[in-house]
Structures are given as C-alpha cells and as structure tokens.
C-alpha positions in Angstrom: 31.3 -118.8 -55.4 34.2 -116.4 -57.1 31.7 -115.8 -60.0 29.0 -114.9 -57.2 31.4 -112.3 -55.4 32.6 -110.6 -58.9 28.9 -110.2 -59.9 28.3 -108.6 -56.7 31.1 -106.7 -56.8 30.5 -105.2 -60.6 27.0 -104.2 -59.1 28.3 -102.8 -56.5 30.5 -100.0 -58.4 28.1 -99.3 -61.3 25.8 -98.7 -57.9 28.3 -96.1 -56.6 29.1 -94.8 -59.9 25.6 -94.0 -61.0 24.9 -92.2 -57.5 28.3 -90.3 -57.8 27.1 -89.0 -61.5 23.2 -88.5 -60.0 24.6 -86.2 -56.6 26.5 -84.3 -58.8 24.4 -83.1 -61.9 22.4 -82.3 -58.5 23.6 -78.2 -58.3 23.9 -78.0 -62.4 21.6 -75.7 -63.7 21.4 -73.7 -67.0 22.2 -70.3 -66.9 19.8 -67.6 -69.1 21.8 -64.6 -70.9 18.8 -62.7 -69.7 19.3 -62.5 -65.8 23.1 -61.4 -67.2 24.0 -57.7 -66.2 26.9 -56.4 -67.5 28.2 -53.0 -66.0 31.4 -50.9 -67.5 32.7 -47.6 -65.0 29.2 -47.8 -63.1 26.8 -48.2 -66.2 24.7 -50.8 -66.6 24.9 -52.3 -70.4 21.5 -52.6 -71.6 20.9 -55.0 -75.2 20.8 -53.4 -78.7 22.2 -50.0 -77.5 25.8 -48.6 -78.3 28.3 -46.9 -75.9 31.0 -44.5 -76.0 33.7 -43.5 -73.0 33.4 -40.3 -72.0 36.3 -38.2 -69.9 40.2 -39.7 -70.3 40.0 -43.6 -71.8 40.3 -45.9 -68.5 38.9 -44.1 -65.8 35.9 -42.1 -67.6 32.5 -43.0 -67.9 30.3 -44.9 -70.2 27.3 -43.4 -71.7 24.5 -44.1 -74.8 24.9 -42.9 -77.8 22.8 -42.8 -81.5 23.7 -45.7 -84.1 23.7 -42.8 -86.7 26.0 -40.3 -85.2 28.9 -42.6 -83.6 32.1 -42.1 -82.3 35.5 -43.1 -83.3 35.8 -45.4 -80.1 32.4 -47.3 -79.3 31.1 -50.4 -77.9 28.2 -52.4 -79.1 26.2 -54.7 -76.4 23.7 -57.1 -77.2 22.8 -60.3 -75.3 25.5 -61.0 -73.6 28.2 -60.0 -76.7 30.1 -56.3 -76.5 31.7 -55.6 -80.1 34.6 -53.1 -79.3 
C-alpha cells in the first residue's frame, strides 16, 4: 500500500512538472533581427549604411553619409550591430 501511494505520488509531480514547463514555453517565441528598428535623435537606422551626428554631439541629428568620404565621429549599423 505505501509503495502504491509513493508511485502515485512520483506521477503525480512529474504530471505537474511537465505541464508547468509545457504552459510556460507557451508565450516563448523567437525574435527575427529583421522586424528590429533602431532609431538615434529621430532617424531610423537602416542596415549597411553609415551615420554621422550633425549639430552639437548629444542633442543633434543623425544623418547618412558615403563609406568613402567619412567623418571623424561615425556609426556603422548593420543587422542589429552599431560599430561606434
């Protein structure tokens, strides 16, 4: 009879931990660097392109800039990555 009730009891808590691990994978869900957007002083940071701050540093804008002619102070964005 005590063997019964321990069986029933083991079963009884891999039961309740297998539906405590199932309800909450339940709202996981991967997240895609592509639906991702990134925004510095109100311009959005699009992949691949390069940025530099224009006005006083802090409170200026952001805007594009050529790979071959870059500023002292840039900022490179690409999926997800800014290299300052």
């Amino acid at each position: 009879m005590k063997l019964k009730k321990k069986v029933f009891g083991m079963l009884a808590a891999v039961l309740l931990m297998v539906t405590a691990v199932f309800i909450g994978t339940q709202g996981m869900g991967l997240v895609h660097a592509e639906t991702l957007k990134v925004s510095i002083n109100g311009t959005e940071l699009q992949d691949g392109k390069y940025y530099e701050f224009g006005g006083s540093r802090g409170s200026g804008t952001m805007s594009e800039c050529a790979p071959d002619s870059l500023p002292e102070v840039y900022i490179y964005y690409d999926a997800g990555v800014i290299e300052v």
